[in-house]
C-alpha positions in Angstrom: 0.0 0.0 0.0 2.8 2.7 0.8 3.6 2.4 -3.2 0.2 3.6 -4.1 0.8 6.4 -1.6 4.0 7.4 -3.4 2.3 7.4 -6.5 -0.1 9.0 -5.5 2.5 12.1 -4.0 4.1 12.3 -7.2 1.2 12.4 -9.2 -0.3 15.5 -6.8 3.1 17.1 -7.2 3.7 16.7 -11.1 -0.1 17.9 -11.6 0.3 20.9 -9.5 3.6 21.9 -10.7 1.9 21.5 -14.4 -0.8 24.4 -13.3 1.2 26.2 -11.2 4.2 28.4 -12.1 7.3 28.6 -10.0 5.8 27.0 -6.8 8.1 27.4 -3.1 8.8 24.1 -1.5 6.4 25.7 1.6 3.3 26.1 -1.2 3.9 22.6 -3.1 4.2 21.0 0.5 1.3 23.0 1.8 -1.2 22.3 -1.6 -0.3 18.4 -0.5 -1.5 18.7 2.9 -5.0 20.4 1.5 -5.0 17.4 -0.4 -4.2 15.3 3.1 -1.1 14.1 1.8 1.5 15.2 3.9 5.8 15.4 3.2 8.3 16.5 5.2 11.4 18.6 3.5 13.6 15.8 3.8 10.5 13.2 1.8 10.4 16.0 -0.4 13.6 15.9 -1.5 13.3 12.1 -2.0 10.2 12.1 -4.3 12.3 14.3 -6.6 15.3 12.0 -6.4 12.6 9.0 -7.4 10.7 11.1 -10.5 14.0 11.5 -11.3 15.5 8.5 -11.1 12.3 6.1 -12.4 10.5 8.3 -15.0 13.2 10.6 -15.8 11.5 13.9 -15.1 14.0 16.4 -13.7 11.9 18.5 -11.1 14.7 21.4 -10.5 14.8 24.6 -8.6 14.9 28.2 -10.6 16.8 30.9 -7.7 15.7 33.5 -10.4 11.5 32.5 -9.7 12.1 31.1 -6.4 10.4 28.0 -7.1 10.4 24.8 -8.6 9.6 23.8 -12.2 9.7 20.7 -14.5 12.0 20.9 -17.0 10.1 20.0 -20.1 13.5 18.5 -22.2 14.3 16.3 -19.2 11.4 14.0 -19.9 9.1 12.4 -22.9 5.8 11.8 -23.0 4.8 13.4 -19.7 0.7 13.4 -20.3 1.1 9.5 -20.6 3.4 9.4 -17.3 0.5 11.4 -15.7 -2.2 8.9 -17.1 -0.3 6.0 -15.8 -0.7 8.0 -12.0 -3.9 8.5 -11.9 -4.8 5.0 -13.4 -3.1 4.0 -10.0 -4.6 6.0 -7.9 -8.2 5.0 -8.9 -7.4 1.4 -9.0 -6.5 2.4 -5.1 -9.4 4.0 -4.0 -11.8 1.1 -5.7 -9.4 -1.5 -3.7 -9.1 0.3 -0.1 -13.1 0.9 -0.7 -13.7 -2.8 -1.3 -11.1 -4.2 1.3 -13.0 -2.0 4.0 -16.3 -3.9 3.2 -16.9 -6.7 0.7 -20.4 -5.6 0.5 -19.2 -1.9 -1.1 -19.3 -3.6 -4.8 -22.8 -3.3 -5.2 -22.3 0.8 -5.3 -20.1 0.3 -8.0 -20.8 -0.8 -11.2 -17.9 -1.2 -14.7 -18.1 -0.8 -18.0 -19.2 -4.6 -18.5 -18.5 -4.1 -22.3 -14.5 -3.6 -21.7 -13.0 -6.7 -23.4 -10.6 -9.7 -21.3 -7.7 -9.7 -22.0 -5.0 -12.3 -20.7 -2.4 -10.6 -18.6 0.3 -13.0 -19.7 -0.2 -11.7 -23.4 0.2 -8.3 -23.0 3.7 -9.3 -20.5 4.8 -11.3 -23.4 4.4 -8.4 -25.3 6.0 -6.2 -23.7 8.7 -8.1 -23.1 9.1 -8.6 -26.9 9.0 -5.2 -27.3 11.3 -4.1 -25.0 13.9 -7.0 -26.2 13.3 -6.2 -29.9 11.6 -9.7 -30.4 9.6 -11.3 -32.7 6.7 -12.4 -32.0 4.2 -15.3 -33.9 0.4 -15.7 -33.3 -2.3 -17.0 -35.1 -4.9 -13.8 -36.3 -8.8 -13.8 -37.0 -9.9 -11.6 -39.0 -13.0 -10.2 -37.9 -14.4 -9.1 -41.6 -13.8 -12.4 -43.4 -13.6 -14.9 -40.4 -10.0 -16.0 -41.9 -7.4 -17.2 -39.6 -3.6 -16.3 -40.8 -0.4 -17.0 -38.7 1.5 -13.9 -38.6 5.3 -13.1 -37.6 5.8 -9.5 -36.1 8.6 -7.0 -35.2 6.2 -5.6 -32.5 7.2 -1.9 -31.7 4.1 -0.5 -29.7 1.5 -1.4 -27.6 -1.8 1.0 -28.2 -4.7 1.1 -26.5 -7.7 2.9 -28.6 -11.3 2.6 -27.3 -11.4 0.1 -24.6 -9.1 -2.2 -26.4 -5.2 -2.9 -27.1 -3.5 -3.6 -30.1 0.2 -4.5 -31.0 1.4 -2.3 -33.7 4.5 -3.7 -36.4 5.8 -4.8 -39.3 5.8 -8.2 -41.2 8.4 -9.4 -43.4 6.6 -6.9 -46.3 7.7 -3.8 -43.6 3.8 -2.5 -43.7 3.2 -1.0 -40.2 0.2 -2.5 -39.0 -2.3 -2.8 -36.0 -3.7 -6.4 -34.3 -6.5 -6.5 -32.1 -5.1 -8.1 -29.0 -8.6 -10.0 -28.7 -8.5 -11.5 -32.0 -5.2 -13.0 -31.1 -4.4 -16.8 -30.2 -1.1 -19.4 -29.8 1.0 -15.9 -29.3 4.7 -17.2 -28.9 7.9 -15.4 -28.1 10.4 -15.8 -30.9 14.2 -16.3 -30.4 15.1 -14.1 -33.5 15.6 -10.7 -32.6 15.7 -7.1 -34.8 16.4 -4.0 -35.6 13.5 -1.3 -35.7 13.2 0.2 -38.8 10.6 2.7 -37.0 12.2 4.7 -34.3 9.2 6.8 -32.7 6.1 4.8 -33.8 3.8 6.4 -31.6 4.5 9.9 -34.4 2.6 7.6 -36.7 -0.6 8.2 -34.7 0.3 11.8 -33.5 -2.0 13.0 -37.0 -4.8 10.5 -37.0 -7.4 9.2 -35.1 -7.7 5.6 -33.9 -5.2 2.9 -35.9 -6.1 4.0 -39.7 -3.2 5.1 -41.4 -4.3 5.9 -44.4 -2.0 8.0 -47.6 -3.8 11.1 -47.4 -2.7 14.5 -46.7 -3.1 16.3 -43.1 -6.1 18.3 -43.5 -8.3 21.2 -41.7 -11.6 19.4 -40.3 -14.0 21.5 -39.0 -17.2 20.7 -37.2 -20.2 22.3 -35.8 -21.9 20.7 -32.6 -25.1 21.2 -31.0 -24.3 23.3 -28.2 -24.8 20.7 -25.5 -23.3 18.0 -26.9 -20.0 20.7 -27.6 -19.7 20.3 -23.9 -19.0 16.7 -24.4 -16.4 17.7 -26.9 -15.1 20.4 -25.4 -14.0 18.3 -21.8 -13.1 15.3 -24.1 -11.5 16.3 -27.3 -11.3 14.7 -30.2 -8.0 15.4 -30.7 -4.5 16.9 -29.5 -5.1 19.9 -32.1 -8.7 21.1 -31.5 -9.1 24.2 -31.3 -12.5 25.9 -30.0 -13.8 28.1 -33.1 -17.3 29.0 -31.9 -18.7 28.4 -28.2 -22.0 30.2 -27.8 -25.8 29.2 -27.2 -26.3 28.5 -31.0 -23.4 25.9 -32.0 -20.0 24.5 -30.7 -17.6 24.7 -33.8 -13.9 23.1 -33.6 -10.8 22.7 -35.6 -8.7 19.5 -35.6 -6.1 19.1 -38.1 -5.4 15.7 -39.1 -5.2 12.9 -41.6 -8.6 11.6 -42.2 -9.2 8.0 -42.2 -12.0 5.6 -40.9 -11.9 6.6 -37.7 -12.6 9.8 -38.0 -15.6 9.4 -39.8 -17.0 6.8 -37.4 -16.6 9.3 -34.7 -18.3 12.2 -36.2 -21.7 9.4 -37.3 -21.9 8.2 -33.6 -22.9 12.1 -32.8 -25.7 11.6 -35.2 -28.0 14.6 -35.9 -26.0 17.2 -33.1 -22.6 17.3 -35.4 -22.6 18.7 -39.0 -19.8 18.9 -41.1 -18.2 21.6 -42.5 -14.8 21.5 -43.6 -13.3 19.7 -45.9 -16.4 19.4 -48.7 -15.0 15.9 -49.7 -16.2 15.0 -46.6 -18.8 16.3 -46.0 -20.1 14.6 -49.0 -18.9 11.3 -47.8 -20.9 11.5 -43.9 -23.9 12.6 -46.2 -23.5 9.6 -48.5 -23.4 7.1 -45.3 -25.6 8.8 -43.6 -28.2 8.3 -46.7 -26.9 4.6 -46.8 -28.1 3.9 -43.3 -31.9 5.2 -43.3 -32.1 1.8 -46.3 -32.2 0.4 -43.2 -34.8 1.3 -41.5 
């Protein structure tokens, strides 16, 4: 239990030294105790050395602010870091709830659609990927029921929409996605290789979901019913939306990316509260679907 509680100090601290500019020992250690976490100078000074030393974020003092500030080329992926903490400290505050009484799991109820996934796949994963291992499994393709066996340089694990994929390259060096649920007789390989893709989570930095489609990054814009904008607005679409039109009449964003199928089955779940209306290509393209579905009914 006392790791939880150190996660959960450094994930206060990081998250407040995010928001806040320049903060004084005194304030950070105070903002903790609000928080009823409490550190001592000398624990303080050993979080630091731990941030530092397991996630490589340098946490350093300016004399010019008289404060304390993360130094943003000490560290990568910092929003994923702070993901991982809070993922923690929820999975804590479900277990002390139910350890206190067994009885406490009828007040809580989870997403029963999120898929199973074996534990000792996604370790064997990992461990591939970390080792720059192939890996072999046998695939099921969910469109055509096929079964294929399929040898991978796995370079990334991706989670998108309450599943996980491992993302690679065959022998034909395509990058491409597996659905860790379609997935049997995974093996660890002996071979080992070289990555031809150094930073393969880039590839996704311009799309949505696991499409990666050959077209050019584009201007999206849409226009949401002004309620549903406040869906969109605390969960965005993506890293580069910008907020064009907020008012009583209409939410309207900007996201510049790649468009693929992803994309479009995210703006047709919104239905009738989302309208296209940049690019015109696809614009068209929602309408066309959209005209497709009502055959069904």
């Amino acid at each position: 239990m006392s790791q939880f509680k150190q996660i959960e100090r450094i994930s206060r601290l990081l998250n407040f030294l995010k928001y806040k500019a320049y903060p004084s020992k005194k304030e950070i250690i105070d903002h903790l105790a609000e928080k009823e976490i409490y550190l001592t100078e000398r624990s303080f000074e050993r979080d630091l050395k731990t941030i530092r030393e397991l996630f490589f974020i340098d946490v350093e003092y300016n004399r010019f602010k008289n404060g304390y500030y993360i130094n943003t080329e000490s560290f990568s992926d910092f929003s994923e870091w702070v993901q991982v903490f809070e993922l923690v400290n929820n999975y804590q505050v479900l277990n002390e709830t139910l350890i206190q009484l067994t009885s406490n799991c009828q007040f809580i109820d989870f997403d029963r659609s999120t898929l199973k996934l074996n534990p000792e796949f996604l370790k064997l994963i990992l461990k591939a990927i970390i080792n720059k291992q192939y890996i072999q499994f046998e695939y099921t393709n969910y469109q055509t029921n096929a079964v294929k066996s399929v040898v991978l340089q796995s370079v990334l694990l991706k989670e998108f929409q309450n599943r996980w994929y491992v993302c690679g390259c065959e022998d034909d060096g395509v990058f491409k996605s597996y659905g860790i649920d379609r997935i049997t007789n995974l093996e660890l390989r002996s071979e080992f290789f070289s990555p031809t893709i150094k930073n393969p989570k880039e590839l996704f930095d311009q799309i949505i979901g696991l499409t990666l489609e050959e077209y050019s990054l584009e201007q999206v814009i849409l226009s949401f019913h002004p309620l549903q904008g406040k869906y969109i607005k605390s969960q965005p679409l993506h890293t580069s939306q910008q907020i064009l039109i907020n008012d009583e009449i209409e939410f309207r964003i900007a996201i510049r990316v790649i468009p693929n199928y992803e994309l479009e089955e995210q703006i047709l779940k919104h239905g009738e509260r989302v309208k296209v209306i940049e690019p015109q290509w696809l614009r068209e393209e929602i309408k066309s679907r959209l005209q497709k579905a009502i055959h069904y009914y």
